[in-house]
C-alpha positions in Angstrom: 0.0 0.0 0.0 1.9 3.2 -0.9 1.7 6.2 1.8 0.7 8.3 -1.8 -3.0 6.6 -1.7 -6.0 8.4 -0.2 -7.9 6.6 2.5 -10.3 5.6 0.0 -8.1 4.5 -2.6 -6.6 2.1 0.6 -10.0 0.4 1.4 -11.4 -0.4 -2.2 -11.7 -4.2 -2.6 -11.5 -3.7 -6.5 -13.7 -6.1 -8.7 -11.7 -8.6 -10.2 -13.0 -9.8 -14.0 -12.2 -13.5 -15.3 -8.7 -14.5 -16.0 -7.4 -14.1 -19.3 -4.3 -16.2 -19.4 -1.8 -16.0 -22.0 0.0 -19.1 -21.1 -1.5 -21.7 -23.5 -4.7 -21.8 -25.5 -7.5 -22.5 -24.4 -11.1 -22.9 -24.8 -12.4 -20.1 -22.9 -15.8 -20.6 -20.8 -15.2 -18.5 -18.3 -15.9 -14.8 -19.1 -19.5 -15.0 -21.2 -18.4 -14.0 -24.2 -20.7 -14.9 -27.1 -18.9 -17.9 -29.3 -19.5 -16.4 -32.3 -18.1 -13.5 -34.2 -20.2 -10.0 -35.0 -22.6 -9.7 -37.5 -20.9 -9.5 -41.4 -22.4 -6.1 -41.1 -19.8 -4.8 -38.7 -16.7 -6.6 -40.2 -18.0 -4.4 -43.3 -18.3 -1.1 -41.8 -15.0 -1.6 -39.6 -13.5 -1.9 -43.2 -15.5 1.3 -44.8 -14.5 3.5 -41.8 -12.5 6.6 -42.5 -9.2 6.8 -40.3 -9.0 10.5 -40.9 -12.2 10.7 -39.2 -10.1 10.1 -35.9 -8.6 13.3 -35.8 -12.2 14.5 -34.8 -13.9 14.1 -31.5 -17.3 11.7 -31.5 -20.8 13.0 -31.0 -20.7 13.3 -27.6 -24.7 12.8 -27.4 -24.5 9.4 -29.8 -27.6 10.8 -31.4 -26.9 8.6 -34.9 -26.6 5.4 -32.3 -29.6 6.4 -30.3 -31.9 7.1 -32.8 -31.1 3.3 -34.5 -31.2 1.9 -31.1 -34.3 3.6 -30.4 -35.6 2.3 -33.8 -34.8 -1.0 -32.2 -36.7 -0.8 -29.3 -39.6 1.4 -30.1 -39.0 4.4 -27.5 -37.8 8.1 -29.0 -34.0 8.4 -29.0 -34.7 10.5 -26.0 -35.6 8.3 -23.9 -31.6 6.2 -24.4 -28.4 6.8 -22.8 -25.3 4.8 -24.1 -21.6 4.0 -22.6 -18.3 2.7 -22.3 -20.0 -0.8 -21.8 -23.2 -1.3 -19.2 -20.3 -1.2 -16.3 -20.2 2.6 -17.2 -23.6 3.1 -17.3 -24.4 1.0 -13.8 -21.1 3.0 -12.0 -23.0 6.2 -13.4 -27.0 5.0 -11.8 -25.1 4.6 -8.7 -24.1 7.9 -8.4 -27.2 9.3 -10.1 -30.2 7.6 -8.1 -28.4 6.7 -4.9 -26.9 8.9 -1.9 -24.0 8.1 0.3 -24.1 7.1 4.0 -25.0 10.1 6.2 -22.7 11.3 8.4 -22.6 9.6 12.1 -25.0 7.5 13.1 -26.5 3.9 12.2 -28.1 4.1 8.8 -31.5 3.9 8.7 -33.1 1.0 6.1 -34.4 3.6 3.7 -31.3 4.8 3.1 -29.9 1.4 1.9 -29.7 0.5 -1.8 -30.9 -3.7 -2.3 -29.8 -6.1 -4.1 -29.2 -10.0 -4.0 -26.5 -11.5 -1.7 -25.6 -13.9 -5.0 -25.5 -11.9 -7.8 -22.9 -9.3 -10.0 -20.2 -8.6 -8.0 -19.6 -5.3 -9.3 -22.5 -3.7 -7.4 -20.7 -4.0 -3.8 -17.1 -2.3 -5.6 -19.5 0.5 -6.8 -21.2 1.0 -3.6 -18.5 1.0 -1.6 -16.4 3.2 -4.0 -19.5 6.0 -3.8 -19.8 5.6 0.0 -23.4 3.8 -0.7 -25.0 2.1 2.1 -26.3 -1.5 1.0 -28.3 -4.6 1.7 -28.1 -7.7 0.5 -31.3 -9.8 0.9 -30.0 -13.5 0.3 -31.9 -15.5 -2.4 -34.2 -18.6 -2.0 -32.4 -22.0 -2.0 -33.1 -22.2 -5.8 -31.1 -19.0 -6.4 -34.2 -17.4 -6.9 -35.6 -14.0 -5.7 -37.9 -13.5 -3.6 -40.0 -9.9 -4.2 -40.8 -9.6 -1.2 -37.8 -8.7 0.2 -37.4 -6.0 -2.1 -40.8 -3.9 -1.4 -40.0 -2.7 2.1 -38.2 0.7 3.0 -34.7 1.5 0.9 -33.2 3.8 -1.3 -33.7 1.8 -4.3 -33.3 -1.3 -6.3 -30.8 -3.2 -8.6 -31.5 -6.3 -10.2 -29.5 -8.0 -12.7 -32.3 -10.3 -14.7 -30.9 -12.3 -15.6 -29.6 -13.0 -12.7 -25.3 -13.5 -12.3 -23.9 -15.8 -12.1 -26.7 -18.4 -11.4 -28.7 -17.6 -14.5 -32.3 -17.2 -13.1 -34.7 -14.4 -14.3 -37.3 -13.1 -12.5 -40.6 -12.5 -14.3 -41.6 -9.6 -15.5 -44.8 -9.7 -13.3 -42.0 -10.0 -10.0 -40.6 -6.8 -11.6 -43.9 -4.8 -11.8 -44.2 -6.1 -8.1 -40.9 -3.8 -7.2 -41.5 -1.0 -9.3 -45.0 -0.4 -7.8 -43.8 -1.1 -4.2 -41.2 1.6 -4.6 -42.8 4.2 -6.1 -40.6 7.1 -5.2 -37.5 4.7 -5.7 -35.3 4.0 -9.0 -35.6 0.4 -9.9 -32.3 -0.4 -12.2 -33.0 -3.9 -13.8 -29.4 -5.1 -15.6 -30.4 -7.1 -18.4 -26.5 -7.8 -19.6 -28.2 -11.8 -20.1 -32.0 -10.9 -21.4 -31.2 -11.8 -24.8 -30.9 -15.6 -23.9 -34.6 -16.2 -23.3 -35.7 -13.8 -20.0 -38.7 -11.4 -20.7 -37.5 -7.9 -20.5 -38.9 -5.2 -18.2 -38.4 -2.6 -21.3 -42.4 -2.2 -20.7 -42.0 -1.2 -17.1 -39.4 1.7 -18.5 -42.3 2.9 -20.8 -44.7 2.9 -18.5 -43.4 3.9 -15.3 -41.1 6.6 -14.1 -38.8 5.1 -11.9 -37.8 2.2 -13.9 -34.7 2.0 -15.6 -33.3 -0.9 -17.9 -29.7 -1.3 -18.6 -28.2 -3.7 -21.4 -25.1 -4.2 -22.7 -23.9 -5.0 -27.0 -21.1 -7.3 -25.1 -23.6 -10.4 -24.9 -25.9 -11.4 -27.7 -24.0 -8.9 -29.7 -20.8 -10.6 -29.6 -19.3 -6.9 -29.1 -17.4 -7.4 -25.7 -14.3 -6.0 -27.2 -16.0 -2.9 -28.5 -17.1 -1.5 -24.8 -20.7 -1.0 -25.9 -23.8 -0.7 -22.9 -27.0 1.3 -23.3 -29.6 2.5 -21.0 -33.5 2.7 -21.8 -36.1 4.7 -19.1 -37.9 7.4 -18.9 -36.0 11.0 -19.9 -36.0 12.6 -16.1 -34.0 9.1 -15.3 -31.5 9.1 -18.6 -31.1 13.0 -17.9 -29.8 12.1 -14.7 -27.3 9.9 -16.4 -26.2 12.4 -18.6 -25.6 14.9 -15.9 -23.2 12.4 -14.0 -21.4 11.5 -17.4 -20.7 15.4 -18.8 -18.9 15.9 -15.2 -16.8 13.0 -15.8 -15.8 12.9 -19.3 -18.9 13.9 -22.1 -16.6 11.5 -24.5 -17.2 8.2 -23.3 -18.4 6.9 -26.9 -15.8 7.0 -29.7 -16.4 6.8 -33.3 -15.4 3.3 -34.1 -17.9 2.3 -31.2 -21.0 4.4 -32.6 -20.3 3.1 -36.3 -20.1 -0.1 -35.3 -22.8 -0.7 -33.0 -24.9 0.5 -35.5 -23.9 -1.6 -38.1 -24.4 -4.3 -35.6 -28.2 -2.9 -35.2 -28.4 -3.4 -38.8 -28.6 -7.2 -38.9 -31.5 -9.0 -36.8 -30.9 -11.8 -38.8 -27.4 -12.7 -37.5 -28.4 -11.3 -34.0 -31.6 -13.9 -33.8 -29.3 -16.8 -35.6 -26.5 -17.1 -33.2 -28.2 -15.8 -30.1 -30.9 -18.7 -31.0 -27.7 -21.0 -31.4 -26.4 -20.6 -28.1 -29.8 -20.9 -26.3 -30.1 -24.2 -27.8 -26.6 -25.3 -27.1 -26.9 -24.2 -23.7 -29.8 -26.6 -22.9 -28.2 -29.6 -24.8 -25.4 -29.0 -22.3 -27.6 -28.5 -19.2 -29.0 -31.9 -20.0 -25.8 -33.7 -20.5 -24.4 -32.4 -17.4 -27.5 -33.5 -15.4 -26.9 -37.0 -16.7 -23.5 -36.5 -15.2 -25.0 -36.1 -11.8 -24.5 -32.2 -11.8 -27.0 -29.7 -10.3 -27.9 -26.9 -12.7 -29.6 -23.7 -12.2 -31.8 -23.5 -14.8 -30.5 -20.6 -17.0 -31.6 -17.8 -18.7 -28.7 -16.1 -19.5 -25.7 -17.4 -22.0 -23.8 -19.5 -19.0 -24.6 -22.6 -17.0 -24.4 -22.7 -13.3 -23.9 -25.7 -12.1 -22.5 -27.9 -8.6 -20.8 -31.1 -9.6 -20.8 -34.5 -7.8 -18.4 -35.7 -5.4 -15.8 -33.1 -6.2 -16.2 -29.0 -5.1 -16.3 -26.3 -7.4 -12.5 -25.0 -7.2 -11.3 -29.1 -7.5 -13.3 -29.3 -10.8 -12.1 -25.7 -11.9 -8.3 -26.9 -11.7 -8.4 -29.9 -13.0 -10.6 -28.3 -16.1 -8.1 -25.4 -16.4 -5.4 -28.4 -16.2 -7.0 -30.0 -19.2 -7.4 -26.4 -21.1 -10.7 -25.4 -20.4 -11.6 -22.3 -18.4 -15.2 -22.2 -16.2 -15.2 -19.2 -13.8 -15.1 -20.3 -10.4 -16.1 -17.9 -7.6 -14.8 -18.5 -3.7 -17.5 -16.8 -2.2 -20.4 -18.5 0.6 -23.3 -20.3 -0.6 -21.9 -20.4 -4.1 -18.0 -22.0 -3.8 -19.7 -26.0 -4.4 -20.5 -24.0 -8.0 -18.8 -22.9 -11.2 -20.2 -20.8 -14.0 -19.7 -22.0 -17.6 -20.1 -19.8 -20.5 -21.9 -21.4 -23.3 -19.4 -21.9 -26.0 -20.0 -23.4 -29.9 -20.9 -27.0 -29.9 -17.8 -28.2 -30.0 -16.5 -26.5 -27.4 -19.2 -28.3 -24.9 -18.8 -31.2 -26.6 -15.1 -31.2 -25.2 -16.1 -29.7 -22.0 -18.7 -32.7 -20.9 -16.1 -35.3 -22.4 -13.3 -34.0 -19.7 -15.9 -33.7 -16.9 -17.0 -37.2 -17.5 -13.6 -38.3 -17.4 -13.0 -36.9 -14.2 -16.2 -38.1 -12.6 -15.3 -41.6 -13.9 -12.0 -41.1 -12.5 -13.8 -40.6 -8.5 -12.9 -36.6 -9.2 
């Protein structure tokens, strides 16, 4: 710790993403990233875009990007915010609907911001690095989440849904539930997985206005290298978002970025292909797995989270990493029996359920 850091910088617990190792090759299941490449549609435009455009600054309001993505979703151009990846855009709610402790004192329960104690670890790094007081309301056995514990007094609600990493969603009746209950509260629903089968709470942003969705081009996309995320809500919620971005840096979009995610906008027919590809993959692999002897979540999302037999989550992590396939594995209460496994091509789970039968067979 150098004597140079501030207090704060000294007490962060940082989130820490999935390995990327450069050791060896492997087949990578560990970090969600969509299997296949982006649509033909951006390979094209990367190739048609103008390098001396670079010398300019971006549109610092995305309004070409926002207009196509409102296209996409049927809400005015207004009524979307977009950023350096949905990580931006959540880091930018917290500080936007959500105040820090008060000074002295115990602090009270309305002044505490929910969400689940299973779930994206992000949200505790971003609480703690805004000085936001939290709860945690543990889910059910099943991983799921119970409403209920998300309609008495706080200061607001976030909700990935898909849920990370154990792959439930919660339906969009359960999300009405919330947003009613906490009427003068900002729901944030993170829908970085909805894509892969969940129903979306995009209605709740049109009709209500303290509802606010949050998606990512990373996913279903297969744009996690571009740094891509979006907002949809209602305006007084995305001008809250702006405010917070133009007194941090009103150029968080580049030009490559908004060209490209448009392009990607262009093609529904490579988005519905290959998203529809990995849903089915996914649940070819959930059975095999069970026939294994594994437990799995039942998944929404584009990952399987899954407990196997006779062997603990971090055992079946190593010897998988040993063997050249990465799962994510997460040392944390309730969940460390578990790992996550992003759904890769075919092939790819082929040869992940070949070496996870072999090490069953083998007693683990």
């Amino acid at each position: 710790m150098s004597r140079l850091w501030s207090r704060k910088a000294a007490a962060l617990v940082p989130y820490v993403p999935g390995e990327q190792p450069q050791d060896r090759r492997y087949i990578k299941l560990n970090t969600n990233e969509n299997p296949y490449p982006p649509s033909p549609a951006v390979a094209a435009a990367l190739q048609a875009f103008d390098p001396a455009a670079l010398r300019l600054y971006p549109d610092p309001q995305s309004r070409g990007l926002r207009a196509a993505l409102g296209k996409e979703h049927g809400v005015p151009a207004e009524n979307v915010f977009v950023g350096n990846g949905s990580d931006e855009i959540l880091a930018f709610a917290f500080q936007a609907f959500f105040e820090p402790s008060p000074a002295g004192g115990a602090v009270p329960p309305e002044a505490h911001v929910l969400f689940p104690d299973v779930t994206y670890s992000f949200y505790p790094v971003y609480a703690a690095l805004y000085g936001i007081p939290y709860r945690t309301p543990p889910l059910a056995d099943d991983f799921s989440v119970a409403v209920e514990d998300y309609l008495g007094p706080c200061a607001g609600v976030v909700l990935p849904n898909p849920n990370a990493p154990t792959g439930r969603a919660l339906p969009l009746a359960g999300l009405a539930r919330i947003a009613a209950g906490q009427p003068d509260r900002v729901l944030v629903v993170d829908e970085a997985y909805v894509d892969f089968g969940a129903e979306t709470a995009l209605p709740l942003a049109a009709s209500r206005d303290n509802v606010l969705v949050v998606r990512t081009m990373s996913k279903a996309r297969s744009l996690a290298g571009l740094r891509l995320g979006y907002a949809i809500g209602p305006r007084q919620l995305i001008e809250a978002l702006e405010r917070v971005r133009d007194s941090f840096n009103s150029y968080t979009v580049d030009r490559i970025a908004q060209t490209l995610a448009i392009a990607a906008l262009s093609d529904p027919a490579w988005f519905e292909r290959t998203r529809t590809e990995v849903m089915e993959t996914r649940e070819r692999t959930a059975r095999r797995l069970r026939k294994l002897g594994f437990e799995v979540v039942p998944s929404d999302a584009n990952f399987l989270f899954a407990k196997p037999p006779g062997m603990g989550g971090e055992a079946l992590y190593e010897a998988l990493k040993e063997r050249g396939i990465l799962v994510r594995y997460f040392r944390k209460p309730r969940i460390d029996g578990h790992v996550r496994i992003t759904v890769g091509t075919p092939e790819e789970m082929d040869a992940l359920c070949v070496e996870a039968a072999r090490l069953l067979g083998a007693g683990g």
